[in-house]
Structures are given as structure tokens and as C-alpha cells.
N, C-alpha and C positions, 0 to 999 in steps of 0.2 A: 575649234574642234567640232562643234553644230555645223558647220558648211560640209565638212564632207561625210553628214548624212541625209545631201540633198536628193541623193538617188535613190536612198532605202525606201520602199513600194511594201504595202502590203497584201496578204495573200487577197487573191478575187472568191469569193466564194461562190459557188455552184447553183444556179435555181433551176427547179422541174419546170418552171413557167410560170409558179405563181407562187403566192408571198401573202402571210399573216401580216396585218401590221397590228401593234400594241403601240398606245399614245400615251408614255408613261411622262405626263406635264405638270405628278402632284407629288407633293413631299414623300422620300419614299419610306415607307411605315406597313405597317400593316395591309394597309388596304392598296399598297403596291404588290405586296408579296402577291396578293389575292389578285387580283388583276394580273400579272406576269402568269400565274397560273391558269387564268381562265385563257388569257393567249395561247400560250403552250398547247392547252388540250385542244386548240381547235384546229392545231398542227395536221398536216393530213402527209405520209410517205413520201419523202423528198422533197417537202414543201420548204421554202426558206423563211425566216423568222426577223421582219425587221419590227426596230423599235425605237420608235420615234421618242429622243430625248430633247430635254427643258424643265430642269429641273433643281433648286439649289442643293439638293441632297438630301439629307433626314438621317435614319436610325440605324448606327452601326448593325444589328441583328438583321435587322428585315435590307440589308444590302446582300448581308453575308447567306441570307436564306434565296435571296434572289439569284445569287452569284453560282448557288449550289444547283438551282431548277436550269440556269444556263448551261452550267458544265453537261448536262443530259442532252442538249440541242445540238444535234452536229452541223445545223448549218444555220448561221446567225448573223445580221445585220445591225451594228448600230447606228443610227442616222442623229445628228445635233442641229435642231432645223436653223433656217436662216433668224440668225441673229438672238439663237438660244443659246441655252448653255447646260453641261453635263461637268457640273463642279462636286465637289464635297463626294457622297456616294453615288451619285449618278457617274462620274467619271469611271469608279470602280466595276459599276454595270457596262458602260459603256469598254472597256477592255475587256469584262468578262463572256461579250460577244463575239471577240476575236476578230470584228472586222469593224472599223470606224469609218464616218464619210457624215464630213462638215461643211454647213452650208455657211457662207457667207456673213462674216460680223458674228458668227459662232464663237463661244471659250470654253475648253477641258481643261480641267484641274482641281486646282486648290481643296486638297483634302486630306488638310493637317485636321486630328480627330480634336473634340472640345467637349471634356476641359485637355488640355496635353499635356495628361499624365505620360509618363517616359515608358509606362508599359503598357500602355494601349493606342500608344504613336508606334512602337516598334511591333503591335500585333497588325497594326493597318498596313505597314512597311512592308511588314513578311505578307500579307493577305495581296497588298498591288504587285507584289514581287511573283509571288507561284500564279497569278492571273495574267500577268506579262508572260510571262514564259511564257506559258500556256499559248498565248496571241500573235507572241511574236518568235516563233520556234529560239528560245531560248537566244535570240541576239540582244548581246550585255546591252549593249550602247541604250537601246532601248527599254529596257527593263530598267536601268541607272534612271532613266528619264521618268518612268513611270514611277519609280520611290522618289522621286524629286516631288512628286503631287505630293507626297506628303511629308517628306526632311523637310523639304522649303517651301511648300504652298503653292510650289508651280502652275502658273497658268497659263493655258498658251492660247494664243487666236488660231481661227481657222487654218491660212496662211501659214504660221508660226509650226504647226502640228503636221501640215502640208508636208514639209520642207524636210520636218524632222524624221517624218516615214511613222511617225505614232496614229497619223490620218490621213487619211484620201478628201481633195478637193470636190466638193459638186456646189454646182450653181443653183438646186432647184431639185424637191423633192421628185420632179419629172424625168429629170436628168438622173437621176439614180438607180430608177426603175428601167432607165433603157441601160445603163451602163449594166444591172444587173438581170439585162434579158427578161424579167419578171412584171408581171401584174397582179395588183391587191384584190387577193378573192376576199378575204374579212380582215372588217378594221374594228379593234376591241379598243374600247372608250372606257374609264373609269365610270362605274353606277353606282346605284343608291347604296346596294353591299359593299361596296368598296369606299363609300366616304361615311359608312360606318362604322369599320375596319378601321379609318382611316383615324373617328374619334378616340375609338378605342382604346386605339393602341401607344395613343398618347399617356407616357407612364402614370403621370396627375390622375387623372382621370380613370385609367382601368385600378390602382393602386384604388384610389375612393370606391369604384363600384365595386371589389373586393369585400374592402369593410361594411359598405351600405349592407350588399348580401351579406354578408355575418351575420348583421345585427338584424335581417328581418329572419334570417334564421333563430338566433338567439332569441325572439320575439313571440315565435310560433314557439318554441320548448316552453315558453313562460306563460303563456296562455292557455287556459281550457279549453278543450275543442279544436278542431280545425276552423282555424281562419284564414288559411289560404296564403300567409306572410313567408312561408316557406318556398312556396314554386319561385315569386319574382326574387327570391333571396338565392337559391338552387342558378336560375338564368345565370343574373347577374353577377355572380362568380365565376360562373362557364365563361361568359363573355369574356368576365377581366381577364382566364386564365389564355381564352382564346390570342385577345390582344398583348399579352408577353409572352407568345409562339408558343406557347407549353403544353395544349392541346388544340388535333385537327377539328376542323368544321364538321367533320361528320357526328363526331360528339356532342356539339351542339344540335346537329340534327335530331340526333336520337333524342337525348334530355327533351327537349323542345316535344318533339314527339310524344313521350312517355309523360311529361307534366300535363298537357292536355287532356288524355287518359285518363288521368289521375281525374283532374277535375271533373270530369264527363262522368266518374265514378263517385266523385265526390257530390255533386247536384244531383246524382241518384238518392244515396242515402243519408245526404245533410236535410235537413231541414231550412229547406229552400229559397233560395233567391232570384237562380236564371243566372247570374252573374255567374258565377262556376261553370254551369254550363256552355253557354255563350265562348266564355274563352276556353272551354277546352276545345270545344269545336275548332276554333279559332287558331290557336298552336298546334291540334294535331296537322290542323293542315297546312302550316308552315311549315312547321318538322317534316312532313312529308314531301312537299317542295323541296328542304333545303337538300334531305335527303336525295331525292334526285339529282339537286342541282352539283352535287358533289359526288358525283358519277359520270365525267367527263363524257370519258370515253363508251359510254353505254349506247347500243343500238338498240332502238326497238323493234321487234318482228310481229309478224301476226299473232305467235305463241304468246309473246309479252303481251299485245293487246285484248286478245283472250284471254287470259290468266287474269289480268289486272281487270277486263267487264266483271269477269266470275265474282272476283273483289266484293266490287261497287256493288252489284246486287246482294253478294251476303251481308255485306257490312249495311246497305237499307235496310235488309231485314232483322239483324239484332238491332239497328237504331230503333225500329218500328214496334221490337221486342221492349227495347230498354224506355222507350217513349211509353206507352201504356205501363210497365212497372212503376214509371215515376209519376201517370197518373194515379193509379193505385197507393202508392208511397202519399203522392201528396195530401187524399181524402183522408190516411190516416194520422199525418203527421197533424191535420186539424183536429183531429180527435183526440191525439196527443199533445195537442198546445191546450185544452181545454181543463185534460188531466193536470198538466202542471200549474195552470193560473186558480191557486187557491190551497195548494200545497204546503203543508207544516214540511219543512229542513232545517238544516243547522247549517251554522256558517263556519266554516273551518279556517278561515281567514279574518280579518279584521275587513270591512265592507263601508263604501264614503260613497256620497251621490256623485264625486268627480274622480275617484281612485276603486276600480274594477278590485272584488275579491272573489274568495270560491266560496260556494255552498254546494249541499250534499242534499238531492231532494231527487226522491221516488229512483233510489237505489244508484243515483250516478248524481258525479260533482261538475257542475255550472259555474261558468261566469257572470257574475252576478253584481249588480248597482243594487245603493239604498237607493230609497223613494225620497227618504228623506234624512232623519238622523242617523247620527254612524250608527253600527253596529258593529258589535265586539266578536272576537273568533270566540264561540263557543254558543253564542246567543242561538234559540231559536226563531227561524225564518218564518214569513208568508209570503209565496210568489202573487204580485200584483199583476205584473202584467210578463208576455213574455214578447220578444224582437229577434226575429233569428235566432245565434244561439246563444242570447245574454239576456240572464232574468234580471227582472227589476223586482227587491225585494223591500219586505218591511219588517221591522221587528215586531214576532209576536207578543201580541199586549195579552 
């Protein structure tokens, strides 16, 4: 029955002249999704879209989130370079392109899902089944074939795939550009955000920096004063939530944004370090970065560049504002470190020289070390020295 679909040919698809390539050569996860995205937007009006696979597969979700950014591409190329291979989810990208072309000691397939559960093999079945269609205007034969990748773990060689009409032969990634009339205006490589992505969204690991953030959140509620356990606690959630698809990057953008801010607000009226400061500086302007960088399709005109100088000078001039108020702030916060080192308070917590309590001195409550002996909740305090924002006390004799 395989012999007489040695004729079935698949469609040729149509290039303006030139051609994206995307080099999708790494597990596909997260920081594929993000990568296939950053290709797509550099798409320009009838441009064609190939994408160069080798890959053993990855994460049912981020195939399925790929599969959906393709269904938007009207004109799409998949290439499986000489002696690569587009098995597991790359196969399922590789049809969701609608046009394949295998170089030489190439294999497509085998992508029975793991572990093979009977209802997440028959979701992969139905997912390679409506993508065939899709690729191969609805001829069974072929579509039969392409749920074989996952009934039987079907693999097939270049040759093999040839024959069947599932792929086009080429010798050489050269050879494919001339068969497809086209040349490569950009070629998108995975970078440093995409094999971050890439950590990410490994479930172990975003699953851990979920709970890590909890618990520096839960850390800052249990401490006096701002100490800052909140913002990496705030990220580090964003990220997890980022790495199981559950929110976009521009969300991250913003957080990231606004956490810096914070800080920058915070080194105003903490009682100072420079550390606060330093990184909000720091994230605002990554946040602002990312922020751009997730605005694909954005042009910039004269207007934007005027607009955005207007910025830059106002935003110098309240730095230059907020720079002198936290000189100001700082002369006083010494006058006020002065006030408090010698201060009668009460400890409203039980107080150890290695277990942090509260005390209650000149009308607000501190985090507070003994010097020396515990001290009991209820005892009166004398602040010996202060650190930031943690007194070091002793009980009044």
C-alpha cells in the first residue's frame, strides 16, 4: 500500500524573494516558544518563513503554543537539515508548517507522548491529525501516516518520507533556497532570553522558584520594615508563572519595571544602603528594555524620538530632584540614627543575639538583636547601636 504513494508531492509554497530563517536546534520549551516568536515578528509582507529543524522534541504545551503562532503564518517552510532530525514535538512543528523538505540521513517522527497515558496519546493523535489536514488538504492516506508518529512511534528517513509524499527531498540547505526562489534576509538564533526561557520553563525548576518567591514573600510579612525580600520574591513568581505559559512577557516587563521604582523610592526614604538604589536603577531599565523588546512590530519615527528625548530630559531632572532630596534625607537620617542609639523601648517580642525580635522605640516598632542576654517580651530596652534598619539592644539595667 506505501508504493502507490510514491507520487503524492507536496504543495510548493510561494516566496516574495526572501525568507526568515528561525534555527529551532534546542529542546522545544519555553524558550522555543520565544524564539519562534521573535522569528515570526521579523516577518515582513509576503515574506516566507523557513525553519530550520534538529531537534529531539520537549514539552507537549510549548509544541502546542508553537503549532498555534504557525497556524497565523500563511506561508511556511520546514527544513530537517542533513542528518538532523525533527522527532517527538519537532515533527508535530514540522507538519504544523505545512511544507516539509529533508536533507539527507534526516528522520521525522516518533512521537508517542511520555508517560502514554491512553488520554494524552489520543490528545497528540487528534493534535497530529487536525495539523495534517491542515498540511495535506485533508488526504487520509497521509494523515493515517502522520497519527502513526504517534499510534506506533513512526519513524521515517528522509528517503522514506520522500516516497511517502509526507516530505520533499533536498540535498543541501542551497538547494532549497533555489528550489524555493528565495534568499535569507534574517536568520534568528536562540539567545541568552531564550536559554533562559529555556531554564525556566523546565517544570522542576519554575515549580521550585514558585515556592522560593512564596517564601521570600512570606519573609518580608514576617519582618519589620522593608527589607527588600519581597521584590526577588514578586520576580521570581512572575518568572515561574511565565515558564508554565500562564503569563505574557510584557507582564514581566512591567513588574520588573515598577519593582525598580519601588526601590528607587524605597533608597529615598529607607534609611540607607545604595543597594535599593543601585538596583532599581538597574530593573527599571531592564523592565524598560523588556518592555520594548516586546513590541515587535513597533516603528520608531521622529515623533517617538522626540517624545522619548522629552523623557530622558524630564526623567534627569526629577532624578536630579530626587538625588538632592536623598541628600537631604540622608544628613537627617544621621540625626536620626543618633536619636535612636540611646533610647529607652520595650520589646514586644521575646529578643536572642542570633533570633531577630520587635521592639517599640520613639513611637514605631524595630527589628531588633540582644547585645547580649535574651530578653523577655515585655522587658525594657536600650538601643546600643543601630545597622540599617535593625537595632542592636540591651536590656535596661
Amino acid at each position: 500500500m506505501l508504493t502507490t504513494l510514491t507520487f503524492i508531492s507536496i504543495a510548493q509554497p510561494e516566496g516574495s524573494g526572501s525568507a526568515v530563517l528561525i534555527k529551532l536546534t534546542t529542546t522545544v520549551d519555553g524558550g522555543a516558544v520565544s524564539l519562534i516568536e521573535r522569528g515570526i515578528s521579523e516577518l515582513r509582507p509576503g515574506e516566507l518563513l523557513i525553519i530550520e529543524i534538529n531537534t529531539y522534541g520537549g514539552y507537549l504545551a510549548a509544541a502546542d503554543k508553537i503549532v498555534e503562532l504557525l497556524g497565523k503564518v500563511s506561508n511556511c517552510v520546514a527544513w530537517v537539515t542533513p542528518g538532523g532530525k525533527a522527532v517527538s514535538a519537532g515533527s508535530l512543528i514540522a507538519l504544523a508548517c505545512g511544507n516539509v523538505f529533508m536533507g539527507p540521513n534526516s528522520v521525522i517522527g516518533a512521537a508517542r507522548p511520555t508517560p502514554a497515558d491512553e488520554k494524552v496519546v489520543n490528545y497528540v493523535r487528534g493534535r497530529f491529525r487536525a495539523v495534517a489536514e491542515r498540511a495535506y488538504s485533508s488526504n487520509e492516506t497521509l494523515i493515517n501516516i502522520a497519527e502513526r508518529f504517534v499510534t506506533e512511534n513512526l519513524v521515517l528517513t528522509a528517503s522514506e518520507a520522500s516516497k511517502l509524499g509526507i516530505a520533499k527531498y533536498v540535498s543541501s540547505f542551497d538547494e532549497l533556497l533555489n528550489e524555493l526562489g528565495v534568499n535569507v534576509r534574517e536568520s534568528v538564533i536562540p539567545g541568552p532570553w531564550e536559554y533562559l526561557i529555556s531554564l525556566i520553563s523546565t517544570p522542576l525548576i519554575s515549580s521550585l522558584m514558585f515556592w522560593v518567591g512564596f517564601m521570600l514573600i512570606f519573609i518580608e510579612v514576617l519582618t519589620t520594615g522593608f527589607q527588600g525580600y519581597v521584590i526577588p520574591g514578586v520576580l521570581l513568581i512572575l518568572l515561574a508563572l511565565y515558564g508554565m505559559y500562564l503569563i505574557p512577557v510584557s507582564v514581566i516587563a512591567l513588574a520588573v519595571l515598577i519593582s525598580g521604582l519601588v526601590l528607587i523610592v524605597v533608597e529615598i526614604y529607607q534609611p540607607g544602603f545604595g543597594v535599593f538604589g543601585i538596583s532599581g536603577i538597574a530593573l527599571s531599565a531592564l523592565g524598560a528594555y523588556l518592555i520594548l523588546a516586546s513590541e515587535p512590530y513597533a516603528v520608531l519615527t521622529s515623533i517617538h524620538y522626540a517624545v522619548i528625548s522629552g523623557l530622558l530630559v524630564f526623567l534627569g531632572f526629577v532624578s536630579f530632584i530626587a538625588y538632592e532630596a536623598l541628600k537631604v534625607r540622608k544628613v537627617r537620617r544621621r540625626g536620626y540614627r543618633e536619636k535612636l542609639i540611646g533610647s529607652v523601648g520595650r520589646a514586644k517580642t521575646d529578643i536572642h543575639k542570633d533570633r531577630p525580635g520587635v521592639v517599640y522605640v520613639l513611637n514605631e516598632e524595630w527589628t531588633a538583636f540582644s547585645i547580649d542576654e535574651p530578653i523577655r517580651a515585655g522587658e525594657e530596652v536600650v538601643v546600643v547601636d543601630v545597622k540599617g534598619l535593625k537595632l542592636y539592644v540591651k536590656k535596661k539595667s
